[in-house]
PAZAPA-4460 file (N, C-alpha, C; in steps of 0.05 Angstrom, whole numbers, plus 32768, in hexadecimal, padded with zeros to 4 digits):
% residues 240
    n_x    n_y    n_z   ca_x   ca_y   ca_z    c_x    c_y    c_z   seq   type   mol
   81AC   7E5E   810E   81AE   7E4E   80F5   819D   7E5B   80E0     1      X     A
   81A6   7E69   80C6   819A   7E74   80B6   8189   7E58   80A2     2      X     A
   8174   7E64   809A   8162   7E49   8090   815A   7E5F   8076     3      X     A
   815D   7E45   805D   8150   7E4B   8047   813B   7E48   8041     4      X     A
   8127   7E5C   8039   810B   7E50   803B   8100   7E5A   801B     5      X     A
   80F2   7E44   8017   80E4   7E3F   7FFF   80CB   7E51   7FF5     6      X     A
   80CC   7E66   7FE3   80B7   7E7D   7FEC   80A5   7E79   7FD6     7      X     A
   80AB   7E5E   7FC1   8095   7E59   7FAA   8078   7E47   7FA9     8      X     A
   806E   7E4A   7F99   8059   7E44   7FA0   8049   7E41   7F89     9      X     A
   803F   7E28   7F7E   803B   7E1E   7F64   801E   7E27   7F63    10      X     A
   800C   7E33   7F4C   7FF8   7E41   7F51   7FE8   7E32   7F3B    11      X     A
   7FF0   7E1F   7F27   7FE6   7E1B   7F0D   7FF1   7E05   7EFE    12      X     A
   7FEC   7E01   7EED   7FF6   7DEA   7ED2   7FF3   7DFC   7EBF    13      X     A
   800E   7E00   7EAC   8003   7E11   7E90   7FF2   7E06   7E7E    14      X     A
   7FDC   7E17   7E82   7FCC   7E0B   7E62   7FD1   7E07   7E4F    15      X     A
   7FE2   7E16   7E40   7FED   7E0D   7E28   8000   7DF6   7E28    16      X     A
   800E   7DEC   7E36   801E   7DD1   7E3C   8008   7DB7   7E3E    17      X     A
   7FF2   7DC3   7E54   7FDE   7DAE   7E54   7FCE   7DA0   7E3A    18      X     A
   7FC9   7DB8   7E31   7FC2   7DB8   7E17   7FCC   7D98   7E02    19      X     A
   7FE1   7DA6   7DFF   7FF8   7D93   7DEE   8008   7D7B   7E0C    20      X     A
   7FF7   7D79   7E1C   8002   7D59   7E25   801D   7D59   7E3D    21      X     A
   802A   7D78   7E3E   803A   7D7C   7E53   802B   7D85   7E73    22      X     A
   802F   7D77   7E8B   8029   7D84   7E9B   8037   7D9C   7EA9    23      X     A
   803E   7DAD   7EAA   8051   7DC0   7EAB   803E   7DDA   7EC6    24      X     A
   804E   7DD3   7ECF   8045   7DDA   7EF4   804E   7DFC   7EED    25      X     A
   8045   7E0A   7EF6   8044   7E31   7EF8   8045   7E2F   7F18    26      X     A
   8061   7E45   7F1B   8068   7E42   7F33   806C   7E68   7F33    27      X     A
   8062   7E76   7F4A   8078   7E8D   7F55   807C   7E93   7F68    28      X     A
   8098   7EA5   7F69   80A8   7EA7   7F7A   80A6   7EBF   7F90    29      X     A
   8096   7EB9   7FA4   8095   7ED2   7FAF   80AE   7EEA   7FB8    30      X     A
   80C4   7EDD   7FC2   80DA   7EE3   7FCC   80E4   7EF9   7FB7    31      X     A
   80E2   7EF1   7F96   80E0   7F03   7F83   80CE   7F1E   7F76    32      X     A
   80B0   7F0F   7F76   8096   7F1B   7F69   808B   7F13   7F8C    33      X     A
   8088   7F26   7F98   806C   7F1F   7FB0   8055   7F28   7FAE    34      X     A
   804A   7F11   7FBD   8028   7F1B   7FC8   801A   7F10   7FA6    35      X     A
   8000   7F0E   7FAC   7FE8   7EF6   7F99   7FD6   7F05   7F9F    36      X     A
   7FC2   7F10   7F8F   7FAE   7F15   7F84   7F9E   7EFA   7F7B    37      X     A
   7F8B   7EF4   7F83   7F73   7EE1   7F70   7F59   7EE8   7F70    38      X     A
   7F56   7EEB   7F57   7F38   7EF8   7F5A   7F20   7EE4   7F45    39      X     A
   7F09   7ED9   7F4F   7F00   7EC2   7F42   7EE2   7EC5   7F4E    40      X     A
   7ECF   7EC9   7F39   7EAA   7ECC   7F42   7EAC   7EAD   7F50    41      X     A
   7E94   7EB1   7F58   7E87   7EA4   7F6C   7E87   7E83   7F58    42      X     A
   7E8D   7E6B   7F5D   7E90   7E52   7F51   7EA7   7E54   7F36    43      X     A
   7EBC   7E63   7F32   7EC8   7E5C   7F2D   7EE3   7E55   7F2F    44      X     A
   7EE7   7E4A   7F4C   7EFD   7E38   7F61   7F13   7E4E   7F69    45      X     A
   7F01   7E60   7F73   7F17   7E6E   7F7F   7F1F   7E65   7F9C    46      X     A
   7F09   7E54   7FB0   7F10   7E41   7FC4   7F20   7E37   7FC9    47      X     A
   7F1B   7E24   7FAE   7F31   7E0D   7FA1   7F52   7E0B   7FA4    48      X     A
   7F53   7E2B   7F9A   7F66   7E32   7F8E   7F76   7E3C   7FA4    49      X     A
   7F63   7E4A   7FBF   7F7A   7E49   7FD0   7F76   7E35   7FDD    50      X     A
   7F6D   7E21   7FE3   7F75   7E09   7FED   7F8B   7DFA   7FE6    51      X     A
   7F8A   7DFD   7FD1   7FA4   7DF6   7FC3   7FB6   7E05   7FC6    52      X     A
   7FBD   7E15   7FCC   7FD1   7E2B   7FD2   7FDA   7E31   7FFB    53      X     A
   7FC0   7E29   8009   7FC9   7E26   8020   7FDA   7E10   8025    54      X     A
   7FD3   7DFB   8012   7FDB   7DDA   8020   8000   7DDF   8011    55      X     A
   7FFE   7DEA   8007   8020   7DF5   8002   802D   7DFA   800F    56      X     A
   8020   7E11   8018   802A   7E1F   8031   802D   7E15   8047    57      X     A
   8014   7E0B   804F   8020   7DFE   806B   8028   7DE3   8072    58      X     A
   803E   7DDD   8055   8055   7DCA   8061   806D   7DD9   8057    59      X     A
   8064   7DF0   8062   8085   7E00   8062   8084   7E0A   8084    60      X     A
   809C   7E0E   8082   80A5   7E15   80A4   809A   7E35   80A3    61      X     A
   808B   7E41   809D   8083   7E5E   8099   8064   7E5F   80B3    62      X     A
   8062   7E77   80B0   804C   7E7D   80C7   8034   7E82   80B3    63      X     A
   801C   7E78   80B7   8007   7E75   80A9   7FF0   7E82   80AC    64      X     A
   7FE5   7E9B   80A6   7FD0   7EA8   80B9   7FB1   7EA8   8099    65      X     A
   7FA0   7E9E   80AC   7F8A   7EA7   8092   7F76   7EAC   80A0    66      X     A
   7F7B   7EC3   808C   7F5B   7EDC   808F   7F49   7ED3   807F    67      X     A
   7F26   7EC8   8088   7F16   7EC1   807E   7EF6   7ED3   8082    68      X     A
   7EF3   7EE7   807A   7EE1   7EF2   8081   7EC0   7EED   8086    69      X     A
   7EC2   7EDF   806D   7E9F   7ECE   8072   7E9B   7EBC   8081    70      X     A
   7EB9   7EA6   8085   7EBA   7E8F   809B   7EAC   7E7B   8093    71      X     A
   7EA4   7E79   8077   7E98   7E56   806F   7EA9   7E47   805F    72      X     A
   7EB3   7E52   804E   7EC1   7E45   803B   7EDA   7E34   804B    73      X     A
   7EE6   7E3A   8063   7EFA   7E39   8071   7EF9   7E2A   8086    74      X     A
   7ED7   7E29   808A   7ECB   7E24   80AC   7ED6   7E12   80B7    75      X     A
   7EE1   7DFB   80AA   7EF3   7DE2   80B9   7F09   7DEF   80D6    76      X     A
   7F12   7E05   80C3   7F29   7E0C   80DB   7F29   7E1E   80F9    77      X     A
   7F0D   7E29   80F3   7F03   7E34   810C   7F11   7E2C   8127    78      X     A
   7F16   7E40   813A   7F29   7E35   8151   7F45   7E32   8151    79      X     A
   7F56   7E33   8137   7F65   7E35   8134   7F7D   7E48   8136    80      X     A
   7F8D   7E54   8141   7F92   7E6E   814F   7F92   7E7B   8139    81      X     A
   7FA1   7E79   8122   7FAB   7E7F   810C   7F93   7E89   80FD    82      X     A
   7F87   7E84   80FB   7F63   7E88   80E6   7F4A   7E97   80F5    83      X     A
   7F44   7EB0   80E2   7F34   7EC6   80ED   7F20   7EC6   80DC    84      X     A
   7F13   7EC8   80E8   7EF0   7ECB   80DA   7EE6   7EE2   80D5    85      X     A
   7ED7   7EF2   80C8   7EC1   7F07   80C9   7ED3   7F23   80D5    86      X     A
   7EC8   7F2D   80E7   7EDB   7F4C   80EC   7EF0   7F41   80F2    87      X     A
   7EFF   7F2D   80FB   7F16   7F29   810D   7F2F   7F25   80F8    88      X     A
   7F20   7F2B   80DE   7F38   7F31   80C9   7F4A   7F45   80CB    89      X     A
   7F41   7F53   80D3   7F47   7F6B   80E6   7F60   7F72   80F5    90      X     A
   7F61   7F59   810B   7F66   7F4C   8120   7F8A   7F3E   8113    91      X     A
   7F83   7F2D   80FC   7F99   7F23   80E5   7FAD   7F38   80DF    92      X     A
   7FA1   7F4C   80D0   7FA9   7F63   80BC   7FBD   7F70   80D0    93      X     A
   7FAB   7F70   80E7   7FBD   7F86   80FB   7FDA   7F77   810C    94      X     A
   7FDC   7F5A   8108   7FEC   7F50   811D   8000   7F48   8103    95      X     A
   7FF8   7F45   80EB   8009   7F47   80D4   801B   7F58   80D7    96      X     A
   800A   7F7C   80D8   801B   7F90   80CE   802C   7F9F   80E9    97      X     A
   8026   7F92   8101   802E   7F93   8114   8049   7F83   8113    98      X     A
   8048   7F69   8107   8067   7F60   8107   807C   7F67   80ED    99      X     A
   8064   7F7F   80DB   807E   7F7C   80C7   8087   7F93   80D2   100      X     A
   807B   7FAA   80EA   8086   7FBF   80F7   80A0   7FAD   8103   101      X     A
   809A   7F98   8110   80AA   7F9D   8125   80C9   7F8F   8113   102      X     A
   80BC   7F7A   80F8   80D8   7F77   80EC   80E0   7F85   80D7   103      X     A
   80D9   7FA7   80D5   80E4   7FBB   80C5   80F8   7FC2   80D5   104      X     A
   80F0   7FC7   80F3   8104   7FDD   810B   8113   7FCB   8108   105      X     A
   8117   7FAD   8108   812F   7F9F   810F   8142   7F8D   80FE   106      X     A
   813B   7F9C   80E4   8145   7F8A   80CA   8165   7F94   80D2   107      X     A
   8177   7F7B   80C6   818E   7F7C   80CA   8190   7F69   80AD   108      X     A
   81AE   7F6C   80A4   81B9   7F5F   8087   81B8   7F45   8091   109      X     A
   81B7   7F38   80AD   81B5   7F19   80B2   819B   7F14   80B7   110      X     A
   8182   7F21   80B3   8169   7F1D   80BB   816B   7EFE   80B1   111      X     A
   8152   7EE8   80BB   8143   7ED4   80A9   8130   7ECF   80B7   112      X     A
   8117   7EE5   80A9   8103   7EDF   80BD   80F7   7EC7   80AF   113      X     A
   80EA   7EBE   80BD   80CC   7EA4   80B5   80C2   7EAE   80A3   114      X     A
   80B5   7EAA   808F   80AA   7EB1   8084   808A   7EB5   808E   115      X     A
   807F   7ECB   8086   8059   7EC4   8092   8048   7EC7   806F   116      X     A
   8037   7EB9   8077   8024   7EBA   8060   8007   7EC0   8073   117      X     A
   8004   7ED8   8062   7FE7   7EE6   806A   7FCF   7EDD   8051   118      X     A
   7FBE   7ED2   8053   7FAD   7EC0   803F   7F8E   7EDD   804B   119      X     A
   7F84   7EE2   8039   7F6E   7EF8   803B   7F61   7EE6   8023   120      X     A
   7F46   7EDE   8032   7F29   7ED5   8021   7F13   7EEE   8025   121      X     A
   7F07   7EF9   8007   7EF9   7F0D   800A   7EFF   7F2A   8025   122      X     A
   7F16   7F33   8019   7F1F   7F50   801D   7F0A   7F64   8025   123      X     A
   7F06   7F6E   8007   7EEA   7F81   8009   7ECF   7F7B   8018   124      X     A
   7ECC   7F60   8016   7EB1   7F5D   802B   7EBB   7F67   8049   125      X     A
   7ED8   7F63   8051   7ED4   7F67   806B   7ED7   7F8A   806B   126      X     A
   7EE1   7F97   805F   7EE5   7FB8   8059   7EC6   7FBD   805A   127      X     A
   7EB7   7FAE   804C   7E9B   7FBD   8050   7E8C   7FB7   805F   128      X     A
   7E96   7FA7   8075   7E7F   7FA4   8084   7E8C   7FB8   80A5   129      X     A
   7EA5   7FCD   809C   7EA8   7FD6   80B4   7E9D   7FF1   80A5   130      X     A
   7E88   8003   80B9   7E7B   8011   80BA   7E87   8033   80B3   131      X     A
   7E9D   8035   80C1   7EB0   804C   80BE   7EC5   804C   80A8   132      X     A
   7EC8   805E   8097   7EDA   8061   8087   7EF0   8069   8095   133      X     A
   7EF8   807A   80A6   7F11   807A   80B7   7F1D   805D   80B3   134      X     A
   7F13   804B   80C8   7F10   802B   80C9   7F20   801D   80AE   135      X     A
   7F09   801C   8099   7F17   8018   807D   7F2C   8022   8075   136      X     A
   7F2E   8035   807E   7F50   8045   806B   7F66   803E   8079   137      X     A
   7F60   8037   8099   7F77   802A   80A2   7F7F   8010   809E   138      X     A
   7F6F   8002   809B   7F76   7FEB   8093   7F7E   7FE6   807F   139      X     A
   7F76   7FF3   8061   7F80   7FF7   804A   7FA0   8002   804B   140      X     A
   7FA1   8012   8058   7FC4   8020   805F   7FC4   8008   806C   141      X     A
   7FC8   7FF7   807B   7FD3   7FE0   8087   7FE0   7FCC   806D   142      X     A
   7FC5   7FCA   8069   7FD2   7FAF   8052   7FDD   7FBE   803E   143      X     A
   7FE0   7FDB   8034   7FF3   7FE6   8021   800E   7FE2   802F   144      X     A
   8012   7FEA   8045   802D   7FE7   8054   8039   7FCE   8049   145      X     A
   8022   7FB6   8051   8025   7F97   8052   802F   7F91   8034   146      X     A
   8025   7F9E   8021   802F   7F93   8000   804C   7F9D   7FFC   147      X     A
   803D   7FBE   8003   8062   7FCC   7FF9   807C   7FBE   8001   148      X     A
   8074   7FB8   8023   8097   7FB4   8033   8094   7F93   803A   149      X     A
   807E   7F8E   8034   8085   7F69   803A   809C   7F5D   8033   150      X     A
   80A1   7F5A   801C   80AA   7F4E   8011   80D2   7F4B   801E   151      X     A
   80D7   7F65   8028   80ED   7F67   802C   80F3   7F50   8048   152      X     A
   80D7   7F55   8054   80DB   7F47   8070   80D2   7F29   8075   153      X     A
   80CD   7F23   8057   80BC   7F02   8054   80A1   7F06   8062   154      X     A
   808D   7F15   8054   8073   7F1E   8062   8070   7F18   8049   155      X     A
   8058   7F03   803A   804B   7F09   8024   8025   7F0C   8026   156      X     A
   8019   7F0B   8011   7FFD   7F16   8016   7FF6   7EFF   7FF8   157      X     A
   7FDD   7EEF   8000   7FCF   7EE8   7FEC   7FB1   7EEC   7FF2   158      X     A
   7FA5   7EFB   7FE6   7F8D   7F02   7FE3   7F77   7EF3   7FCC   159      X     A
   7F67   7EF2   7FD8   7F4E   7EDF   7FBE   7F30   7EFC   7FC4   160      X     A
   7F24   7EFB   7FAF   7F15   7F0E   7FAD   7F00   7F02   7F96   161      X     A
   7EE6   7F03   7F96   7ED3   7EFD   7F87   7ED6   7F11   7F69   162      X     A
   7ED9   7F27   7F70   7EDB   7F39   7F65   7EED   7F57   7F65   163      X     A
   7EFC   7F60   7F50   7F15   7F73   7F55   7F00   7F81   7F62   164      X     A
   7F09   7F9B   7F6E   7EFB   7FBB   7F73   7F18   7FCE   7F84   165      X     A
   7F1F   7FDF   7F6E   7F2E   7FE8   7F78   7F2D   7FFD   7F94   166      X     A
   7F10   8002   7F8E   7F0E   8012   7FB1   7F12   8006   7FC9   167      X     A
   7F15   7FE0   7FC8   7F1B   7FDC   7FE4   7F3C   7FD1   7FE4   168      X     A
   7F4C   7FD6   7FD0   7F70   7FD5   7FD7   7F7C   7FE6   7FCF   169      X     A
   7F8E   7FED   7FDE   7F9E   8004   7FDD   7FC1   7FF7   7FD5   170      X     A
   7FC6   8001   7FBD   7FD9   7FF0   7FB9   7FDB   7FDF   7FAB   171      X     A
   7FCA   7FDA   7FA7   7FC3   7FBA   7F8E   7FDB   7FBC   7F78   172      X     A
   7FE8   7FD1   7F76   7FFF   7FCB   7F65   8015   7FC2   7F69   173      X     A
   801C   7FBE   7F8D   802D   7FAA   7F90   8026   7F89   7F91   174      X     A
   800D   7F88   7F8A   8009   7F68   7F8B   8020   7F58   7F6C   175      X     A
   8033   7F57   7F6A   8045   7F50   7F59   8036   7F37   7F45   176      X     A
   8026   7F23   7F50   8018   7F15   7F47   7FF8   7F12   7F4A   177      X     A
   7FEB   7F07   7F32   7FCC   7F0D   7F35   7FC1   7EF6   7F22   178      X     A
   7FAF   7EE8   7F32   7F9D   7ED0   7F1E   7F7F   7EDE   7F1C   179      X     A
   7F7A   7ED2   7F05   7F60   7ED8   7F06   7F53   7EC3   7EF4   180      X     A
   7F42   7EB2   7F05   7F30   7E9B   7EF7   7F14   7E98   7EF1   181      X     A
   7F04   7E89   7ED7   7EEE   7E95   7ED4   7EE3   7EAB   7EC0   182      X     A
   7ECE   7EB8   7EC0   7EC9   7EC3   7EBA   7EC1   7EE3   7EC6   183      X     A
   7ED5   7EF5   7EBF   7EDE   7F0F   7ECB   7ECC   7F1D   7ECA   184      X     A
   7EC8   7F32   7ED2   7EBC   7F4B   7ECA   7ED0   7F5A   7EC0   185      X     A
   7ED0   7F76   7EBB   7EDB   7F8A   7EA7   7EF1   7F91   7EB9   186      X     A
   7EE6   7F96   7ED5   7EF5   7FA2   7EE6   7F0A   7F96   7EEC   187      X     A
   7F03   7F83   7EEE   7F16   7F68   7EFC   7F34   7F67   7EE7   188      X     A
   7F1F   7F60   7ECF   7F37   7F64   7EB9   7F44   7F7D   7EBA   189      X     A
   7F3E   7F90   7EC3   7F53   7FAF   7EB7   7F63   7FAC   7ED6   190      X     A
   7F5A   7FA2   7EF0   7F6F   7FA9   7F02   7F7D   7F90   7F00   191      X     A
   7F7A   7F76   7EF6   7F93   7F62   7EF3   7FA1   7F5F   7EE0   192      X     A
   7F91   7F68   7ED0   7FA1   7F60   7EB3   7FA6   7F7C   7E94   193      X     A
   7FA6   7F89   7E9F   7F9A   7FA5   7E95   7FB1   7FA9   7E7B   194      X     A
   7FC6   7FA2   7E81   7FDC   7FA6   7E6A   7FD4   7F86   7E53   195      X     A
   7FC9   7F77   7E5C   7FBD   7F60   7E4A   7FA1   7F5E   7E4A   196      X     A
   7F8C   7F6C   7E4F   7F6E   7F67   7E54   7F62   7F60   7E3C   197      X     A
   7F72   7F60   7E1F   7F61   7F62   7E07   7F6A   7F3A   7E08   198      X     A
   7F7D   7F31   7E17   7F7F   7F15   7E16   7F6E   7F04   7E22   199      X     A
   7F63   7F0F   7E3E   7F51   7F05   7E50   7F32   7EF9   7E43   200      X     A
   7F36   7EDE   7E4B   7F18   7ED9   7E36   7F0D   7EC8   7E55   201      X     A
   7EF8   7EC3   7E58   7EE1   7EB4   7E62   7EEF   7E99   7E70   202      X     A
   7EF3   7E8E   7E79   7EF8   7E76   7E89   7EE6   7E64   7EA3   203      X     A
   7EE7   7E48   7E93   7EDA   7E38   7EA7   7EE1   7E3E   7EC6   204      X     A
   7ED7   7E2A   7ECD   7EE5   7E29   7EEF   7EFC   7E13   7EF0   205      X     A
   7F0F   7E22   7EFF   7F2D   7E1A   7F07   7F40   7E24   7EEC   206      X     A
   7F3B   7E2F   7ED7   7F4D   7E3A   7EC6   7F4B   7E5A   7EC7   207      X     A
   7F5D   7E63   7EB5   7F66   7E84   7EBA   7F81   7E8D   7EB0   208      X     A
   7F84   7EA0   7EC6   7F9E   7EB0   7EB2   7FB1   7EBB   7ECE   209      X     A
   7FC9   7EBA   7ECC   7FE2   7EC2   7EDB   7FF1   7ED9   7ED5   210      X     A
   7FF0   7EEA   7EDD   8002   7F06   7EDD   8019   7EFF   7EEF   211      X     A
   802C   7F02   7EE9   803E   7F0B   7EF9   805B   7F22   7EEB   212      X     A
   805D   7F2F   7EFD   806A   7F42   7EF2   8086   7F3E   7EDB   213      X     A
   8085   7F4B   7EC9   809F   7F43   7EC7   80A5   7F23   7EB8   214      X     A
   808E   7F1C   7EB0   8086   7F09   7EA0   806F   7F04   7E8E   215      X     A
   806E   7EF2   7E7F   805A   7EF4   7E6B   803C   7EEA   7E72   216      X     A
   801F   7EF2   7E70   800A   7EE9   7E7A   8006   7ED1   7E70   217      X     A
   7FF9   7EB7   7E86   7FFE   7E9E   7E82   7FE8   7E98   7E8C   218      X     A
   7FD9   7E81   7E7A   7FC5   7E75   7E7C   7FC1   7E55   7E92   219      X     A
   7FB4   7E57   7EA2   7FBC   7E40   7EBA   7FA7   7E31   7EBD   220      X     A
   7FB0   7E1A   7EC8   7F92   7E06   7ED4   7F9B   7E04   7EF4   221      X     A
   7F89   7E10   7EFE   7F83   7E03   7F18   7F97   7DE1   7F19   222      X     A
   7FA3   7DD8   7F30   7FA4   7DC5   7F2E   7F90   7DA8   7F3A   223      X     A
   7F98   7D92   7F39   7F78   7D8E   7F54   7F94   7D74   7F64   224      X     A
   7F7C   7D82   7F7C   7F8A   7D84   7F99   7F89   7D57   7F99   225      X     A
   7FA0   7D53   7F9F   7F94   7D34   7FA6   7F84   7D24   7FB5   226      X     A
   7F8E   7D2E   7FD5   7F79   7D29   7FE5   7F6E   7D43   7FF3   227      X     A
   7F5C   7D49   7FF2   7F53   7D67   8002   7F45   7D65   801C   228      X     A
   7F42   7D4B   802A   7F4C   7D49   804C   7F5D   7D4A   8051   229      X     A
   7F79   7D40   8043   7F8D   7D39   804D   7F97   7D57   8050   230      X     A
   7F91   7D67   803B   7F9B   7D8A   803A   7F99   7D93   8050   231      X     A
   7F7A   7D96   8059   7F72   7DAB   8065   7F80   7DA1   807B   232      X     A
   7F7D   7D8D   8087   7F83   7D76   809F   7FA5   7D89   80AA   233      X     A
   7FB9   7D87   8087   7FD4   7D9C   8092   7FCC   7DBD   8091   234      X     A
   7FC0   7DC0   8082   7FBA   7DDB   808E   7FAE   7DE1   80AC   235      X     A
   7F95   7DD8   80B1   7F96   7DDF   80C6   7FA6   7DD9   80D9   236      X     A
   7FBD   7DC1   80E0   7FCE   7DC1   80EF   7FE7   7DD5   80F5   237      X     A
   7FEA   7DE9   80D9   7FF4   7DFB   80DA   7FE6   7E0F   80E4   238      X     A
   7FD2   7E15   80E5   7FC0   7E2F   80EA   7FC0   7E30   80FD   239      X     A
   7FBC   7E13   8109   7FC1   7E0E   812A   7FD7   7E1E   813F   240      X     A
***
């Protein structure tokens, strides 16, 4: 039985609608534009923001994997098969790019795979804390594989990052979409927003800006989560 599956995923409220009194929900489409970039200093809800973005996800029939490298922000889900801590991001990245091997060899015009969502909290911290650069570059070629050909096989990638640095992704130009909330640094601005950086101004916490390809840069609010036991409570049953 072929199943339609829902690959959007509401990231925002436009500010300018908010502004003037419309609530007007910012939604994208991965199945179209794949894979999320978010990049947000330290207190200004970049947490938040994927919390809000897991509890989406996992009330979809999709496979749910999150890579959490520091393991606090997340710590509720510990034990969970689905959820990796500290090196065992590792462990994620590799059983990711291991199934988008095995559904490249076996794509057929009737494929419908499940969709998986690979969720990566602080990227670069885990790149630097492995000792060998060999080490680093393969995993970097991993998740380049993971951006380029995901998409064809319903593999997407959302990544959160304190801060851009282009030395720890390889590829960062297939991330089709990119938030960035808060107040940026320079860098941050030239790898998300680089064709608009002279627009990028300073932002509280939970507001920011939306790239997505192939559309116009859009100003967003965080939304707020209703109940955030009740969230995590379906997330982790998914993770499970």
């Amino acid at each position: 039985m072929m199943m339609n599956y829902d690959d959007t995923l509401i990231v925002g409220v436009n500010q300018i609608g908010l502004t003037n009194g419309f609530i007007l929900p910012v939604r994208i489409d991965f199945s179209s534009v794949p894979h999320l970039l978010i990049v947000a200093p330290s207190g200004s809800g970049k947490t938040y923001l994927l919390t809000y973005l897991l509890g989406q996800i996992a009330k979809k029939p999709v496979k749910l994997i999150l890579a959490d490298f520091k393991g606090v922000d997340f710590i509720e889900f510990s034990g969970c098969a689905n959820y990796y801590k500290h090196n065992a991001v590792g462990e994620a990245l590799d059983g990711v790019f291991n199934e988008l091997q095995e559904r490249m060899a076996n794509a057929s015009e009737n494929s419908n795979y499940q969709p998986i969502y690979l969720c990566v909290d602080e990227w670069s911290g885990f790149l630097s804390s492995l000792s060998a650069k060999k080490e680093q570059d393969s995993f970097k070629q991993k998740l380049s594989n993971i951006l380029m050909l995901g998409r064809g096989v319903k593999i997407f990638v959302i990544m959160a990052l304190q801060r851009a640095d282009a030395n720890y992704i390889t590829g960062r130009d297939n991330f089709g979409n990119a938030i960035g909330l808060g107040t940026l640094s320079k860098e941050s601005v030239s790898m998300l927003f680089n064709d608009d950086k002279e627009l990028i101004q300073p932002k509280p916490r939970g507001k920011g800006y939306l790239r997505t390809d192939g559309k116009p840069l859009a100003e967003i609010v965080v939304p707020q989560i209703r109940d955030v036991s009740t969230t995590k409570r379906v997330i982790r049953k998914t993770l499970k």
